[in-house]
C-alpha positions as CSV (number, residue, x, y, z in Angstrom):
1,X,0.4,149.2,168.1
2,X,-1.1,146.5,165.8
3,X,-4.4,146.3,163.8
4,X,-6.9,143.4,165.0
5,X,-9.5,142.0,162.8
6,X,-12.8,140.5,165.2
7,X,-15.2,138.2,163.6
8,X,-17.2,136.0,165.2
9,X,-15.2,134.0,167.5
10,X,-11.9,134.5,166.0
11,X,-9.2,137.1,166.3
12,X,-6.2,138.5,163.8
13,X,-3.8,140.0,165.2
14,X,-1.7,141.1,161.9
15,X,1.2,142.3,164.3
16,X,1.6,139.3,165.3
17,X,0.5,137.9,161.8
18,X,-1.8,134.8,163.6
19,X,-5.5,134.1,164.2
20,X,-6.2,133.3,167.6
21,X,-10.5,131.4,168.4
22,X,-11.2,132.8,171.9
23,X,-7.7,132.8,173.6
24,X,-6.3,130.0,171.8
25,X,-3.9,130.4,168.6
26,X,-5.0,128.8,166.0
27,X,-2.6,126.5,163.6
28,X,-2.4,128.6,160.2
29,X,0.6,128.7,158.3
30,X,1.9,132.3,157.4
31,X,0.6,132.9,153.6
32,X,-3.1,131.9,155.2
33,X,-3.0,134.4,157.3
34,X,-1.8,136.9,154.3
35,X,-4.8,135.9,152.6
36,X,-7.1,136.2,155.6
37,X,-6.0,139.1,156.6
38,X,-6.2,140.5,152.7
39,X,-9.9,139.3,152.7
40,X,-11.3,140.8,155.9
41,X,-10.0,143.9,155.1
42,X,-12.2,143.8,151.7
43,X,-15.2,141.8,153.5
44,X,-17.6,141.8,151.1
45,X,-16.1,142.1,147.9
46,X,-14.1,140.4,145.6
47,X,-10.5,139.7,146.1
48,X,-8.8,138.7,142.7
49,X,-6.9,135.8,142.3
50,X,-4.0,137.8,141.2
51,X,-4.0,140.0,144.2
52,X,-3.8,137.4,146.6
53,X,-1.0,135.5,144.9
54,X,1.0,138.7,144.8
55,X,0.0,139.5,148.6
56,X,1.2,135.7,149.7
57,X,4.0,134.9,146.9
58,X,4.9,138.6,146.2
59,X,7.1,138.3,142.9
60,X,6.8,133.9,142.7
61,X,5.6,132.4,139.5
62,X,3.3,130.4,141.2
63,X,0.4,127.8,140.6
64,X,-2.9,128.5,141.0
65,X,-2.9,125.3,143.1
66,X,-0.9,126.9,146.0
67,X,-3.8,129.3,146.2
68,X,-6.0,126.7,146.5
69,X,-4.4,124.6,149.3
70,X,-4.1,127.6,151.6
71,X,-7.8,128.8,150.9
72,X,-8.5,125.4,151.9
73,X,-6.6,125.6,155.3
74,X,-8.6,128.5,156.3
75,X,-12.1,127.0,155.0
76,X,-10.8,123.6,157.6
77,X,-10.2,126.5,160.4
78,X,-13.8,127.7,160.3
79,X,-14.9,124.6,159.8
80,X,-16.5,123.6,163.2
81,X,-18.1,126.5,163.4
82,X,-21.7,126.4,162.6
83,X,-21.4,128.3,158.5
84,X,-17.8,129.0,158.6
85,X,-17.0,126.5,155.9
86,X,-19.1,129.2,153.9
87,X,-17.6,132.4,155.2
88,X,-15.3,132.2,152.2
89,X,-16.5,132.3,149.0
90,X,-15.0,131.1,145.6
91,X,-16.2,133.5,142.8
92,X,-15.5,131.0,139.7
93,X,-12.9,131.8,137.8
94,X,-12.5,135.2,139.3
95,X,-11.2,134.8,143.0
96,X,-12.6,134.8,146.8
97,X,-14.6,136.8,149.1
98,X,-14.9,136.9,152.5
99,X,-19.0,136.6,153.6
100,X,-18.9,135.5,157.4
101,X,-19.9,137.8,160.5
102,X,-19.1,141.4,160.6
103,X,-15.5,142.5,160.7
104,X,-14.5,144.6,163.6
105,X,-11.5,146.5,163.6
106,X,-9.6,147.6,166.3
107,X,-6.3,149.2,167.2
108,X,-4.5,147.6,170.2
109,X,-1.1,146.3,171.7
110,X,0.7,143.7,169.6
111,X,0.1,140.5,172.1
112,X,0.9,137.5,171.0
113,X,0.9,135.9,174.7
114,X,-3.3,135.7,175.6
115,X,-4.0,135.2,178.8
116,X,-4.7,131.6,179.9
117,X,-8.2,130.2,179.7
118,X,-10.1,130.3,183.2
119,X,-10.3,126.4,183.1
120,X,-6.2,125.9,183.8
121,X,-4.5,123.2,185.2
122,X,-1.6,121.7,186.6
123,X,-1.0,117.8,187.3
124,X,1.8,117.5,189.7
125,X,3.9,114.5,189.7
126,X,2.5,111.4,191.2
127,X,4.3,110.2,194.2
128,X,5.9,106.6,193.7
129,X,4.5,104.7,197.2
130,X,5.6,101.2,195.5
131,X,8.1,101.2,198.5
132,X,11.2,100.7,195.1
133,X,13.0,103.8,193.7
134,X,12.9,101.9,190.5
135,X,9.3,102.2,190.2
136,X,10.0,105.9,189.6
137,X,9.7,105.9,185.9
138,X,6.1,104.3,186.1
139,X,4.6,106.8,188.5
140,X,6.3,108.9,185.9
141,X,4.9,107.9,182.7
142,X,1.7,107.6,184.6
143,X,1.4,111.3,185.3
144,X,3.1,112.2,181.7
145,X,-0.4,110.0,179.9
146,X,-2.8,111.6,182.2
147,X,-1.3,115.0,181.2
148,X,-1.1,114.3,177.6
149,X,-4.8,112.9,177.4
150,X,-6.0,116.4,179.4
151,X,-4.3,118.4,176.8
152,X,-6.4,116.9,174.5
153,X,-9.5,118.7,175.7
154,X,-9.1,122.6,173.9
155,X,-10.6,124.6,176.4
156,X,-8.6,123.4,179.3
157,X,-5.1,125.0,179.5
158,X,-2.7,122.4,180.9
159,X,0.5,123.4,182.4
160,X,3.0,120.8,180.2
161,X,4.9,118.0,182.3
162,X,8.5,119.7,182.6
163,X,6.9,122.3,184.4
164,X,4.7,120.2,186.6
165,X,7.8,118.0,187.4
166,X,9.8,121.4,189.0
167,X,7.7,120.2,191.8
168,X,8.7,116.2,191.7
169,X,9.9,115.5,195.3
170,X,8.7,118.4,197.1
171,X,5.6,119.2,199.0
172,X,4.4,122.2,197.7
173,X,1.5,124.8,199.3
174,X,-0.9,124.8,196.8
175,X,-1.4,128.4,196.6
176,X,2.0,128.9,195.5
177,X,1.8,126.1,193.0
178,X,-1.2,128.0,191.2
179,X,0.6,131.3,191.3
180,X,3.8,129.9,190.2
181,X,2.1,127.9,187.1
182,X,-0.3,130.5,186.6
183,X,-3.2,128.0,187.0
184,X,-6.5,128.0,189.0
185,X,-6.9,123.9,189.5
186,X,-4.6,121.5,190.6
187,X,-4.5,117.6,190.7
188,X,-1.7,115.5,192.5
189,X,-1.9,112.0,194.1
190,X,0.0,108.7,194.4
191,X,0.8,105.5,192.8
192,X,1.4,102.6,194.5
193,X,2.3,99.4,192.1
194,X,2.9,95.9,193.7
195,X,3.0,92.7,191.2
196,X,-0.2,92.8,188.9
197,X,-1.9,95.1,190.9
198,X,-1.9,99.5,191.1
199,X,-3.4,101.8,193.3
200,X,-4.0,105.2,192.4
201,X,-4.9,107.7,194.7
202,X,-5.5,111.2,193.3
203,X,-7.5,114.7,194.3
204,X,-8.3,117.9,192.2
205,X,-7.5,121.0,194.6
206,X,-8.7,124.7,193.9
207,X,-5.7,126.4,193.7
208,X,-6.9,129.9,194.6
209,X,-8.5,128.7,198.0
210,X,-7.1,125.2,198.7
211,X,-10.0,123.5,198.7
212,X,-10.1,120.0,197.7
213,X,-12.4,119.7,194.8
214,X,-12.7,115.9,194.7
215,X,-10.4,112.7,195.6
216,X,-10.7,109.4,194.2
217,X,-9.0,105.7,194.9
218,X,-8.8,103.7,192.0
219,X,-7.6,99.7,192.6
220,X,-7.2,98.0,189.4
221,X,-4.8,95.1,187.3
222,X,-2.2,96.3,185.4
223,X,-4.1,95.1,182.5
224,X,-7.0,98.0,183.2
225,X,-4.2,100.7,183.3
226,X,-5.1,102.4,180.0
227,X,-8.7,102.4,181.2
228,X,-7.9,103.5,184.3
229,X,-6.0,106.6,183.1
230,X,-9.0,107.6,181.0
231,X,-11.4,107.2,183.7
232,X,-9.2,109.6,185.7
233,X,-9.0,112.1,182.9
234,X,-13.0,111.7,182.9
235,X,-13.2,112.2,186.6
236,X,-10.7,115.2,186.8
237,X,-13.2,117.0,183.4
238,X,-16.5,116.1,185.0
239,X,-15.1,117.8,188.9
240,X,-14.2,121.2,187.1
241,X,-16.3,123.7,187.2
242,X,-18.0,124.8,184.4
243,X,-18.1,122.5,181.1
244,X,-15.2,121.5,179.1
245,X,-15.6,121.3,175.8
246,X,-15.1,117.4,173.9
247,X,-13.1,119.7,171.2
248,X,-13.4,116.0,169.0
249,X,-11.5,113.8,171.4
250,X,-12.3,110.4,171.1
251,X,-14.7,109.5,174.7
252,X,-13.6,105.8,174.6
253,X,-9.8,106.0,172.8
254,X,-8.4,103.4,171.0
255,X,-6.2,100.8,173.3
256,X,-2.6,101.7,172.7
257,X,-1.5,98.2,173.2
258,X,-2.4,94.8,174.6
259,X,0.7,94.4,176.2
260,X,1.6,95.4,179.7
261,X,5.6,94.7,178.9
262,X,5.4,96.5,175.8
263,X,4.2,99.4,177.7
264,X,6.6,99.5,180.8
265,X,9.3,99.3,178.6
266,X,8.0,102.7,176.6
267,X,8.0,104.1,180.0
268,X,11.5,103.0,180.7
269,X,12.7,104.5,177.2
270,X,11.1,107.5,178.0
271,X,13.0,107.7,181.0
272,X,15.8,107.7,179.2
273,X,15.9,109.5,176.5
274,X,15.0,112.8,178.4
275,X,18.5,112.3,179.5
276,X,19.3,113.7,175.7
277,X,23.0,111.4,175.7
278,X,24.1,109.6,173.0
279,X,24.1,106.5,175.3
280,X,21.1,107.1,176.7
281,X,18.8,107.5,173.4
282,X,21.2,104.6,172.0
283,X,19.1,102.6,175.8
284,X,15.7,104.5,174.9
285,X,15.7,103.1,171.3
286,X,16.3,99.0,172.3
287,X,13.2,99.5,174.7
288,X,11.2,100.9,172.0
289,X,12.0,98.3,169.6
290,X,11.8,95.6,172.7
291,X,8.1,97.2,172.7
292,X,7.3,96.7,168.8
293,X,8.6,93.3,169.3
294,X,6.5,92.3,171.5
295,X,3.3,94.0,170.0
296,X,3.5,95.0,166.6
297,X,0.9,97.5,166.3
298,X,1.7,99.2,169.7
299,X,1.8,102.8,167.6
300,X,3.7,104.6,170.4
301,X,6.5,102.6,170.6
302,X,7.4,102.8,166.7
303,X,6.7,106.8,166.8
304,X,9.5,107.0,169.4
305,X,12.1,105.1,167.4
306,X,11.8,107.8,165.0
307,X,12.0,110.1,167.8
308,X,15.7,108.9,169.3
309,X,16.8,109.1,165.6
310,X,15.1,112.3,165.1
311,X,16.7,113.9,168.8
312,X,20.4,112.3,167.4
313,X,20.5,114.3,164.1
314,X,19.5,117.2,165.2
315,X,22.1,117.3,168.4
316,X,24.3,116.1,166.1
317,X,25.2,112.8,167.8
318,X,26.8,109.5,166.7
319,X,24.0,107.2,165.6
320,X,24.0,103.8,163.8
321,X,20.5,104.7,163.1
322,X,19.0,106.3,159.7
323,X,16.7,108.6,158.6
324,X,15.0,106.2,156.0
325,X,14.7,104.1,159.2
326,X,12.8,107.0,161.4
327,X,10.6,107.4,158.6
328,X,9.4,104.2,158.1
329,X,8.7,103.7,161.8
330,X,6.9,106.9,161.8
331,X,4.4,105.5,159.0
332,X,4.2,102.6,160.7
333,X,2.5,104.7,163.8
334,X,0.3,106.6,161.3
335,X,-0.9,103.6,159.7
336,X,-1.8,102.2,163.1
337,X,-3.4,105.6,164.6
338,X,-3.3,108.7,162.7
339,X,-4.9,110.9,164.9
340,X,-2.0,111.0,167.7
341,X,-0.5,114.9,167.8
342,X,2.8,113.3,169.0
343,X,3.1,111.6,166.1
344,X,2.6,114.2,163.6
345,X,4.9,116.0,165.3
346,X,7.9,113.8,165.1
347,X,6.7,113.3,161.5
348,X,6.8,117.0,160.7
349,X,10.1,117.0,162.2
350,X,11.6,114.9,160.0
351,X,10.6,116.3,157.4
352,X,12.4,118.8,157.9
353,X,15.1,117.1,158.0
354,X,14.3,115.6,154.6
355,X,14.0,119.0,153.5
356,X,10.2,118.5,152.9
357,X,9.4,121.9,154.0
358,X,6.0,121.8,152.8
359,X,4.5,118.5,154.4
360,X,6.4,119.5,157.2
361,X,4.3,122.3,157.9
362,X,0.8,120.7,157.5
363,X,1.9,117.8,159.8
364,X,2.8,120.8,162.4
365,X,0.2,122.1,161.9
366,X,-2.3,118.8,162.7
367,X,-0.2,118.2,165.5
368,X,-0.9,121.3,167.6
369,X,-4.6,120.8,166.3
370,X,-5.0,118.0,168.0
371,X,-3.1,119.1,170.8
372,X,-2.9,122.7,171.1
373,X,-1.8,122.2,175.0
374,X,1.6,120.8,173.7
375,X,4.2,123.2,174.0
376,X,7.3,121.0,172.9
377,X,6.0,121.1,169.6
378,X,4.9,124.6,169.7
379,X,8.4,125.3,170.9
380,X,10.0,123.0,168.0
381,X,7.7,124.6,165.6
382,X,8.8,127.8,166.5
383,X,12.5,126.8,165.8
384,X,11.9,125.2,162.5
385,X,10.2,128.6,161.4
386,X,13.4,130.6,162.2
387,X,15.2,128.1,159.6
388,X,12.1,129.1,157.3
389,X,13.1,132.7,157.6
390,X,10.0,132.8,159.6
391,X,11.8,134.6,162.9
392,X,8.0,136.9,163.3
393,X,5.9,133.6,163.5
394,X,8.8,132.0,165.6
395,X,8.7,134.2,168.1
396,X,5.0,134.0,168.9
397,X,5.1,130.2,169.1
398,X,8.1,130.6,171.5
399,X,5.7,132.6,173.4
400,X,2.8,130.2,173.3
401,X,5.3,127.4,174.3
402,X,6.7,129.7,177.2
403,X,3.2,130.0,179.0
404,X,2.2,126.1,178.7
405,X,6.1,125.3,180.1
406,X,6.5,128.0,182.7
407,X,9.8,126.5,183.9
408,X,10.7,125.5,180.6
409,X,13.6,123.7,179.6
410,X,17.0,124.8,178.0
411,X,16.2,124.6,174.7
412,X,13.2,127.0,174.5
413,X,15.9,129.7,175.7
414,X,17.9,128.5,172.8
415,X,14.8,128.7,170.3
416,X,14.0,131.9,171.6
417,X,17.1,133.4,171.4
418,X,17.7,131.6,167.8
419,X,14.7,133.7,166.6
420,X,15.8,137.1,168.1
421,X,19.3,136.6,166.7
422,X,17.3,136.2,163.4
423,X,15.4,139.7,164.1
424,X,18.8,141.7,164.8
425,X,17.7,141.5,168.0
426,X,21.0,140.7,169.7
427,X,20.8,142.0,173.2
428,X,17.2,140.4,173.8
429,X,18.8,137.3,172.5
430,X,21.9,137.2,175.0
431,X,19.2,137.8,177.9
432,X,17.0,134.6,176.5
433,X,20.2,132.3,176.2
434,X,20.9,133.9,180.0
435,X,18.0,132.6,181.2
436,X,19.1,128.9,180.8
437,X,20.1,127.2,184.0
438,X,23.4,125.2,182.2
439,X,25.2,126.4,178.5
440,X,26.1,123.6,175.7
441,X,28.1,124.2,173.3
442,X,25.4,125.8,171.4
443,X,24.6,128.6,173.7
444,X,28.1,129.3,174.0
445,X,28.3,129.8,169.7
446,X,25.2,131.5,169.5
447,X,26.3,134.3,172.8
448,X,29.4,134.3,170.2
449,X,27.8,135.4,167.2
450,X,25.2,137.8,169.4
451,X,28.4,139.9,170.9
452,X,30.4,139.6,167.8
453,X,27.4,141.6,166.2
454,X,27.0,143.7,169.1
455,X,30.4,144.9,168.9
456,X,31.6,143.0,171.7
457,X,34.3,141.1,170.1
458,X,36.9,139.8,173.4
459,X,33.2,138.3,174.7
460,X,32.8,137.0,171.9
461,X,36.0,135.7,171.4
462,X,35.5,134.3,175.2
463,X,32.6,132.3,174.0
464,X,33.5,131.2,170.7
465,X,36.7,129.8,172.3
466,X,34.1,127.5,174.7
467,X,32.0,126.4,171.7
468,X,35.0,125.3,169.6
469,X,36.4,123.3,173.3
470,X,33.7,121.5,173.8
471,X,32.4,120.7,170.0
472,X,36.2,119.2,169.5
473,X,36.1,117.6,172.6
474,X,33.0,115.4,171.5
475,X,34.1,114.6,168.4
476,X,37.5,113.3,169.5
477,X,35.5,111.4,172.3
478,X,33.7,109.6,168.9
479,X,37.2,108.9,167.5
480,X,36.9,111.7,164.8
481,X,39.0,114.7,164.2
482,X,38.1,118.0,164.0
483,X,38.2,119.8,161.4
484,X,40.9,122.5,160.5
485,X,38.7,125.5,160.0
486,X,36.3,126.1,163.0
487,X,33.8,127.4,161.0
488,X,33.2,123.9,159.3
489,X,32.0,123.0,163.1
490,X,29.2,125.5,162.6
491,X,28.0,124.1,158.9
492,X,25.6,121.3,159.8
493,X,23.8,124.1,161.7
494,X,23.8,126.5,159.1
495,X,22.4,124.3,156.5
496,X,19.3,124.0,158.2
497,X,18.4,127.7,157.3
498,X,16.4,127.3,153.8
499,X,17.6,131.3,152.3
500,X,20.9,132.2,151.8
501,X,21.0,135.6,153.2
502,X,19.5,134.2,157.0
503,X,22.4,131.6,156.4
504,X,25.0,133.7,156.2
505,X,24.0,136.2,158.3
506,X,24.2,133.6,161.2
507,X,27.7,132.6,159.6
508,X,28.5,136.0,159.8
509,X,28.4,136.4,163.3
510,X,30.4,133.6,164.1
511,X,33.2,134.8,161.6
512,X,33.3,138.0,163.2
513,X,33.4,136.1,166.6
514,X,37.0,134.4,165.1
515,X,35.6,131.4,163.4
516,X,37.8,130.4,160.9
517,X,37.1,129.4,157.4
């Protein structure tokens, strides 16, 4: 059981320790919700300065600044609601108190997972008609923009694109689909691309019943194609049911680029570098710098530079490429359009890696505000906050990401189970590596240090064994020799985790496993 805070339209769940607006969670780092949660519960009357420094810092010599920041984040969070930038007050001097609608407090299930919002959506892949197999990848990246600019819109749930691509291929019943995505609408269609020319054929389908909503044929140049997908995403909003709210997305957006070549080749590097080799990000980054070439100011293509360097270093692959590189292409993108959630999400991600924890966070968290339908980087976000020491908050972001992705990929299992290993949970986190469909090296260390804390020590054994194969076997591929210890395999990894105890507690387990070193 969990105590839940109600005021106006917001909800906070202190089991889960976030605020959720309607069903939606909303992007608050943890010490604001401290404070939140400190200043409902004394609605009305003053909350000392002191007090909520000791509440969100408990025993940190800190600046009176910090305070200030995080009461700021919750004043932004109210902010588009008519007043809320008032519900908390600043008593000069003296500290805060919460003012806004009444407080009502209930006692209920901890439920981090809301159910999703009536208007939910699936876009299944578009099927490539271009009569070429090598026109898959812009049928493709077609679908992938129409999905991304309908996650925009914050009262539409929209199922993310590894799900909706299970279906790539197949000829689904409808029915099923919705059931299987959890979704009531669904929109799928074709695209049929010959010279300078592309047809788009696409329909919105009521998943419950069947029915076809609406169907539209578009014929345009290749040079209309960004126009074209926003007149889709207008058509596919206006066909629902009911009203979808604007949420502050741009009506007419900003033209990503002015070159047709520039943008097939971000479509080809896309293609490419969800392969996650080394060979095929080294591919994916030439066609993103192919793409600057040719247009400068194309903002896409220099946020996904960044993003193959970003992907290398944290799979720990051979890269020629550097960090001061992927950061200077990633403020190249923000210079050209700032308000892009994929973008602040690579940013926030290398951040980390920088060890700028705190800018980190605030670029996460503008990221899933402009996109709260993004579950990659709700799902990265959720790893990043087990490294924090953050496995609570971690695990409700896994679960966030779990219901936009319901077939999602490996790596979510991984995150998931990262975050239970963190909570001594050991045998939940064996079942989430389990539910992976393949194992890398990864999943076979972390099922090592799981059973090794479990007791389970010839299992683990088994799987240590299989990480320490497979890590050696990559690095002798890259001409480098592996290390004498076999813990010193493991040490990259460890160093992410910012306190000492959660690092050696995950060292721990894989020294028990038979790590040496």
């Amino acid at each position: 059981m969990t105590t839940i805070h109600e005021f106006g339209p917001f909800r906070l769940d202190t089991g889960a320790e976030m605020l959720f607006r309607e069903s939606e969670p909303v992007a608050l780092g943890q010490r604001a919700v401290v404070l939140l949660r400190l200043l409902v519960e004394r609605a009305g009357s003053l909350v000392s300065k002191d007090a909520l420094m000791e509440a969100a810092w408990p025993g940190l010599a800190i600046e009176e600044s910090n305070l200030t920041v995080q009461i700021a984040a919750l004043r932004r969070a109210f902010a588009d609601i008519d007043g809320g930038a008032t519900w908390i007050e600043t008593l000069p001097r003296r500290g805060y108190r919460y003012v806004g609608p009444p407080v009502a407090t209930v006692s209920g299930p901890s439920s981090p997972l809301s159910p999703a919002p009536a208007l939910s959506l699936a876009v299944l892949p578009l099927s490539n008609l271009s009569g070429d197999p090598a026109q898959e990848y812009f049928s493709d990246g077609i679908t992938g923009d129409i999905i991304a600019e309908l996650s925009r819109f914050r009262s539409l749930f929209v199922v993310a694109r590894h799900s909706s691509f299970a279906y790539k291929g197949k000829t689904p019943e409808i029915k099923r689909v919705g059931r299987e995505l959890g979704v009531r609408y669904v929109a799928e269609g074709s695209v049929r691309k010959i010279g300078s020319h592309v047809r788009v054929t696409i329909q919105l389908l009521d998943a419950a019943s069947g029915y076809n909503l609406w169907t539209e044929r578009y014929d345009r140049d290749l040079d209309d194609i960004f126009a074209l997908q926003d007149e889709i995403v207008r058509a596919i909003v206006a066909a629902l049911p009911g009203r979808v709210e604007d949420a502050g997305r741009e009506v007419a957006r900003r033209k990503p680029t002015s070159s047709i070549s520039a943008y097939d080749l971000v479509l080809l590097g896309n293609e490419r570098w969800r392969q996650l080799t080394v060979n095929a990000m080294a591919q994916a980054r030439d066609y993103f710098r192919s793409a600057v070439a040719l247009d400068p100011q194309y903002a896409r293509a220099h946020v996904n530079i960044a993003w193959t360097i970003v992907c290398d270093v944290f799979l720990e692959s051979p890269t020629t490429a550097t960090l001061d590189e992927a950061r200077s292409e990633i403020e190249n993108a923000l210079d050209i359009e700032d308000g892009d959630a994929w973008s602040h999400g690579v940013f926030a991600q290398l951040l980390f890696l920088l060890k700028d924890d705190a800018k980190a966070e605030i670029h996460f968290s503008r990221a899933l505000a402009l996109n709260p339908n993004d579950a990659d980087v709700a799902a990265v976000f959720a790893n990043i906050l087990v490294y924090w020491g953050r496995w609570r908050e971690a695990l409700m972001w896994i679960g966030t990401a779990k219901r936009l992705n319901p077939f999602p990929p490996n790596l979510y299992h991984w995150y998931h189970a990262l975050a239970l290993y963190s909570g001594r949970e050991y045998e939940q986190a064996v079942k989430a590596v389990m539910e992976a469909r393949s194992f890398d090296r990864w999943s076979h260390g972390l099922l090592a240090a799981c059973y090794a804390q479990m007791g389970r020590l010839g299992e683990a054994q088994a799987e240590a064994d299989a990480f320490v194969s497979q890590r050696c076997r990559e690095l002798n591929a890259i001409g480098n020799t592996a290390p004498a210890r076999t813990l010193d395999l493991a040490q990259a990894r460890a160093e992410r985790y910012r306190n000492p105890s959660d690092r050696e507690h995950f060292l721990d387990g894989l020294r028990k496993a038979g790590f040496t070193g």
